[in-house]
N, C-alpha and C positions, 0 to 999 in steps of 0.2 A: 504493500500500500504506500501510495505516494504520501509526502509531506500534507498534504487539502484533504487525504483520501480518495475516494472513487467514487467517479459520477457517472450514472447511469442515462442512456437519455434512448425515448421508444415512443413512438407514434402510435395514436388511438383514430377511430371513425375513420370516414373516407378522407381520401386524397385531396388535394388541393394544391394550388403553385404558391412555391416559398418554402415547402416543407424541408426541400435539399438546402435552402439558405441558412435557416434557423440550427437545422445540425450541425451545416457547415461551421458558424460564425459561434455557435455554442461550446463544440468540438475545440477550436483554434483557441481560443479566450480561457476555455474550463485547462487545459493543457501548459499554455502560457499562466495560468495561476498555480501552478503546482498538481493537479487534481492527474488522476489515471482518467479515463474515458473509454465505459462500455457502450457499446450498441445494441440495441435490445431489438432483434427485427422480429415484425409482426405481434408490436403489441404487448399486449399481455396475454396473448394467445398463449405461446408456452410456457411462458410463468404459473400460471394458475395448475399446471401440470406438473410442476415442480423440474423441469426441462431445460436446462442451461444449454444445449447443444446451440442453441441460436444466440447464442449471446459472446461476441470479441470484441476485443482493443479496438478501437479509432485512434488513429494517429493524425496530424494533420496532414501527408501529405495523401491520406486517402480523403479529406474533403475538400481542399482548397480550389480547387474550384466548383466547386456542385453547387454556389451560389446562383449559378445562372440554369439549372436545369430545371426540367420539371419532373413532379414522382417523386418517387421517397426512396432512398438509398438504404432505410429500416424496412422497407414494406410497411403496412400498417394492418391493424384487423378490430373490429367492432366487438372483442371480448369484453364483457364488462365486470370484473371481480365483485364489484360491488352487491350484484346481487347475489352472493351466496358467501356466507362466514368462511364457509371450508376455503374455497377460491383464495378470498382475499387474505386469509392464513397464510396459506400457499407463496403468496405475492411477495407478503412480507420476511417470510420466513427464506425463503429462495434469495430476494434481494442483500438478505443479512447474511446467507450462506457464499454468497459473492464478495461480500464484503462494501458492498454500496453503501453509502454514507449520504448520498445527494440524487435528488432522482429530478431529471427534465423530462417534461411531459408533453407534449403535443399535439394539441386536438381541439374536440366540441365540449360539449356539457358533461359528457359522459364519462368522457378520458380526464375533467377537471375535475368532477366527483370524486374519481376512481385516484385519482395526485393528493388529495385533500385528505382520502382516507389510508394512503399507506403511511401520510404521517403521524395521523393521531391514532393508527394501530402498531406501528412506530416508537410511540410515546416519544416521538422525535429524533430516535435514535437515527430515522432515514428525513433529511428535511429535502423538502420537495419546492417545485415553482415550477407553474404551466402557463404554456404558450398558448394563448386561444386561436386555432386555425378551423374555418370555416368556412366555405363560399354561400352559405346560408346566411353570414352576418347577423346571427342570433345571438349571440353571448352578450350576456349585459355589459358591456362596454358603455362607456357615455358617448350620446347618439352619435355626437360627431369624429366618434373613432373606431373604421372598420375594422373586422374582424381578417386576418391576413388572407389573402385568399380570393376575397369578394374583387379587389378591383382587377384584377386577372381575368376572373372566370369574368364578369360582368364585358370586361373589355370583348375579351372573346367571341362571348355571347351575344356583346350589339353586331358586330362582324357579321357573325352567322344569318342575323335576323334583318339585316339589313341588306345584304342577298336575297333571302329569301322574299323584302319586301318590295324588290325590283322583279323577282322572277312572276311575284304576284301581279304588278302592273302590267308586265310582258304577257303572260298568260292569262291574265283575267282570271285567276283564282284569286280565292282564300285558302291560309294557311292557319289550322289550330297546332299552337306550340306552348306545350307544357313543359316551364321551366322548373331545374331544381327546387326547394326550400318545403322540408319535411316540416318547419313549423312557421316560420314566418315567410313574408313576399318580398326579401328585401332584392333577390337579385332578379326575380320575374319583372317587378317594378322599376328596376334601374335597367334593366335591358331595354326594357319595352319603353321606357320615358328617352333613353340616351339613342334610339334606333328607329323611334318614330314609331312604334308600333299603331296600327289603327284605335287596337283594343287591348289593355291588361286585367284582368281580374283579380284580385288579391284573398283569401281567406280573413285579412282583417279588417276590409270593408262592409263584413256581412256580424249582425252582433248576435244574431242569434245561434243557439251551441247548434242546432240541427237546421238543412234546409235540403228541401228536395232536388232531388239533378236535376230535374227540370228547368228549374231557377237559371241555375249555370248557363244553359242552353236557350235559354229564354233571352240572357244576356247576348250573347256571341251572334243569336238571330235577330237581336233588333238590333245589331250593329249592321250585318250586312243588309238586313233592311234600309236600315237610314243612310247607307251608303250607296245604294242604289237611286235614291229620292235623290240623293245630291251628284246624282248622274257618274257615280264608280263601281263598278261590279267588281272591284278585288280589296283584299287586306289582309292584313295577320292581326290574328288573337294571340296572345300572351296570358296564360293561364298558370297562376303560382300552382305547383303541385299539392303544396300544402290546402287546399280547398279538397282535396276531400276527405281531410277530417271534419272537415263541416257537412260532411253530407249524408243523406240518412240511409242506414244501415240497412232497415228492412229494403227502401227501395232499392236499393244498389244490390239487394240479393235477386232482383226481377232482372239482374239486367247480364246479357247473355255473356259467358265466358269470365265468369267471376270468380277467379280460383280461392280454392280453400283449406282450410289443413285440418290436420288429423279431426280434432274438434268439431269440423264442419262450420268452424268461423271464417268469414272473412278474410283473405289476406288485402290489406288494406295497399302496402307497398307494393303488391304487383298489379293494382287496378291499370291498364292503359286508358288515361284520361283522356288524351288527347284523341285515339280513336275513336270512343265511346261518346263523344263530342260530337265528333265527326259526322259520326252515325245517327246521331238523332237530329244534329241538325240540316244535315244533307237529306233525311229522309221528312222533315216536314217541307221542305223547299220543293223536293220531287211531289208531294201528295198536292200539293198547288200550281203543280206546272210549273216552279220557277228551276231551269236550268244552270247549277256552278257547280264548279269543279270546288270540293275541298278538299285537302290533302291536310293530312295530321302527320306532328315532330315532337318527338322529346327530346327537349335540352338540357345537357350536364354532363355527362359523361364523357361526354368532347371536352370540355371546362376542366376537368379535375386534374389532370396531369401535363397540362401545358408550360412551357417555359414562361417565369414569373412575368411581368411588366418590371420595368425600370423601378415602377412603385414599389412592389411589392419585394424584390429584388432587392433594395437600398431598405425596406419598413422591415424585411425580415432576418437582414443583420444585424439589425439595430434590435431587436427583439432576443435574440439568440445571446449575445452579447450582454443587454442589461439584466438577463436570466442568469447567467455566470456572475456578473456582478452584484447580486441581490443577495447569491447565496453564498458570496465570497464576503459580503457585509454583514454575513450572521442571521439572514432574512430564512423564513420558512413560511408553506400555508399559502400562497399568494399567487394569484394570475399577475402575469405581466403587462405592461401596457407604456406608449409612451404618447406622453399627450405634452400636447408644446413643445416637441424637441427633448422632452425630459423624461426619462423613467418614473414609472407610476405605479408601484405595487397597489395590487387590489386585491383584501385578504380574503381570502375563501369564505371566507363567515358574510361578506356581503354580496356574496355572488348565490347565496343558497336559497330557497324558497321552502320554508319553513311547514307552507300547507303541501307541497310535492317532495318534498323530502331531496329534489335533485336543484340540477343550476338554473337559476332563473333564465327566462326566454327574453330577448328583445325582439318583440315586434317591431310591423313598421304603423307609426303614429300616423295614421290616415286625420288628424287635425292640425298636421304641421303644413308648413308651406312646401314640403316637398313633394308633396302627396296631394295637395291642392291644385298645384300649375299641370303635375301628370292628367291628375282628373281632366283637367281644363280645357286637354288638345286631344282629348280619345274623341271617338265619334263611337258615342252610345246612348240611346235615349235616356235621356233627362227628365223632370218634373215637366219645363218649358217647351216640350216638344208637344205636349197633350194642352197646351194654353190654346193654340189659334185655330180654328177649324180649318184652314185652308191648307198650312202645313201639315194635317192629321189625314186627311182630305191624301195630300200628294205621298204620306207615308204606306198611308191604306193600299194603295194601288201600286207601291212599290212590292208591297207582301200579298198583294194578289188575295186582300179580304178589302170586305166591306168595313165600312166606318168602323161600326158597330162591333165588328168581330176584330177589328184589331187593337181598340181601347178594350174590350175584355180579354184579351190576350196576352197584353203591352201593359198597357195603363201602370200594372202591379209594380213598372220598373222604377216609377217615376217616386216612390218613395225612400231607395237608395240613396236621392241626389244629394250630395254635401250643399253646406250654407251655402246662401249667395255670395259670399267672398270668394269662393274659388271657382265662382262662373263667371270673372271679372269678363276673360277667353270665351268667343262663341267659335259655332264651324264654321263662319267664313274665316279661320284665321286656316296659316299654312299648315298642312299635314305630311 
């Protein structure tokens, strides 16, 4: 054991760009302080096995540059020790049979929990500090500091969607594109606002805990509706993935190729939303005669393993770095973060939710101005679109119904609409 001891460092949840940076610049710093440096690939996967076979030395000349890669040079894996005593026994007892003295941790909510708890089972004998990496941008960070990750995949993602937003004008479709974010909309919402998207959906524009598919679809069709009134028969929807925890169970078992497991529950992560989208709303279009091509996309898994941006690139050295420096100052218990240029310990006790027992969620604030101006330039019926009858009149006859059947069809949408502050924007603005 070196003079610092021995620092462990192993990557939790999915992938995301930066993850080689944070090792790299963690690796270089914990070495240069004195410290030994293990790699722990895959997690906690074989920890919780009692499995040291995956576990060697890091040296720097095996990271110096993997700053600029994408991927994870650890692998990573969604074990979570925390839910079983025995596991996280395991964890700790394996990491002290190593001889780890400091452990850097890697990840979402889950892999922050799981850093939180090897040191108060620990009793601090292992002191830990986690890097929060996500392209969900969930981790309570204060609003205005992403989660590493996000401006990568986000970049990415306007790219892809923005293609797709030309191939839609060239062919006169519509595209349904479900983006990652298993609990929040931050990177469906930053794709779809930064790429122009026609249309995005979020799961935290809707307050109620249940709403029927329908809803959804109800949404996505009085976009192409009102986009036909305003003489364009193409766009892309932007649909967060996380909307179908909002969606109701029993109906989503009516809906065909709904896989399930042992139980005969649900599997909720393998619903394809964007097909099933697709499908109900290409087949009310067809039962009216109205002819378009839609075509359905999942987005993310293109996202996860891309070479950093410059951002992320220069944000996850700087991360990797003030995570060596935190527990080289005596620091334990704490998510890292740098806000202002400065290192910002955030101790696990405020990152916990005391009614879920795990890490708090950051949604996205659908009453901030960022979620305002998005609102602002989508093109999706509004409270104001059911005000004038001449404009209801020209919607009507774009959905190929009567007045009357399109205000009981439609109408339901118009009590989504945010304050009148954030309709400062009408659709005669650019799209």
């Amino acid at each position: 054991m070196s003079a610092r001891g021995t620092l462990a460092i192993l990557v939790g949840g999915g992938p995301a760009p930066g993850i080689n940076a944070v090792i790299s610049s963690a690796t270089i710093e914990a070495i240069n302080q004195g410290f030994t440096v293990l790699g722990v690939r895959d997690g906690f996967k074989h920890l919780v096995r009692r499995d040291t076979s995956q576990v060697r030395p890091l040296t720097i000349d095996d990271v110096s540059r993997l700053h600029l890669c994408g991927g994870s040079v650890l692998g990573t894996s969604r074990e979570n020790p925390t839910k079983a005593d025995a596991s996280m026994r395991a964890v700790v007892e394996t990491f002290e049979q190593l001889g780890v003295t400091s452990l850097v941790t890697i990840g979402g909510d889950d892999t922050a929990l799981s850093s939180r708890t090897v040191a108060e089972r620990s009793d601090g004998r292992i002191r830990t500090v986690h890097v929060p990496k996500t392209i969900d941008n969930d981790l309570p960070l204060p609003r205005h500091i992403p989660t590493f990750g996000f401006q990568t995949a986000r970049h990415v993602g306007v790219e892809l969607v923005r293609n797709l937003m030309e191939d839609a004008h060239s062919t006169r479709r519509w595209y349904i594109v479900v983006a990652m974010g298993r609990k929040a909309g931050h990177l469906a919402l930053g794709i779809g606002k930064a790429a122009g998207a026609t249309l995005t959906v979020i799961a935290e524009e809707f307050s109620e805990a249940r709403m029927p598919f329908s809803h959804i679809c109800d949404i996505v069709e009085g976009a192409i509706i009102k986009q036909r009134a305003l003489g364009r028969s193409y766009g892309v929807a932007v649909v967060a993935e996380g909307v179908i925890e909002k969606l109701d169970p029993q109906e989503l078992a009516e809906l065909q190729d709904v896989e399930r497991d042992e139980h005969g529950h649900i599997r909720f992560a393998e619903i394809d939303l964007s097909r099933k989208v697709k499908a109900e709303v290409q087949g009310r279009l067809s039962q009216r005669d109205i002819k378009l091509t839609v075509t359905n996309k999942n987005l993310g898994y293109e996202l996860r393993c891309c070479d950093p941006t410059p951002f992320d690139a220069e944000y996850c050295r700087d991360l990797g770095y003030g995570a060596i420096r935190f527990l080289v100052g005596g620091g334990s218990g704490a998510m890292v973060s740098i806000q202002g240029g400065r290192l910002v310990p955030i101790p696990f006790a405020d990152l916990h939710d005391p009614e879920t027992g795990k890490t708090r969620v950051r949604l996205v604030d659908t009453a901030a101005e960022g979620y305002r101006v998005a609102r602002a330039y989508m093109i999706r019926l509004e409270r104001e679109d059911f005000a004038h009858n001449a404009w209801v009149t020209k919607l009507a006859e774009a959905a190929n119904l009567s007045v009357g059947e399109f205000r009981e069809r439609f109408e339901h949408l118009g009590s989504y609409t945010p304050d009148k502050a954030s309709r400062e924007y009408t659709d005669t603005a650019t799209r």
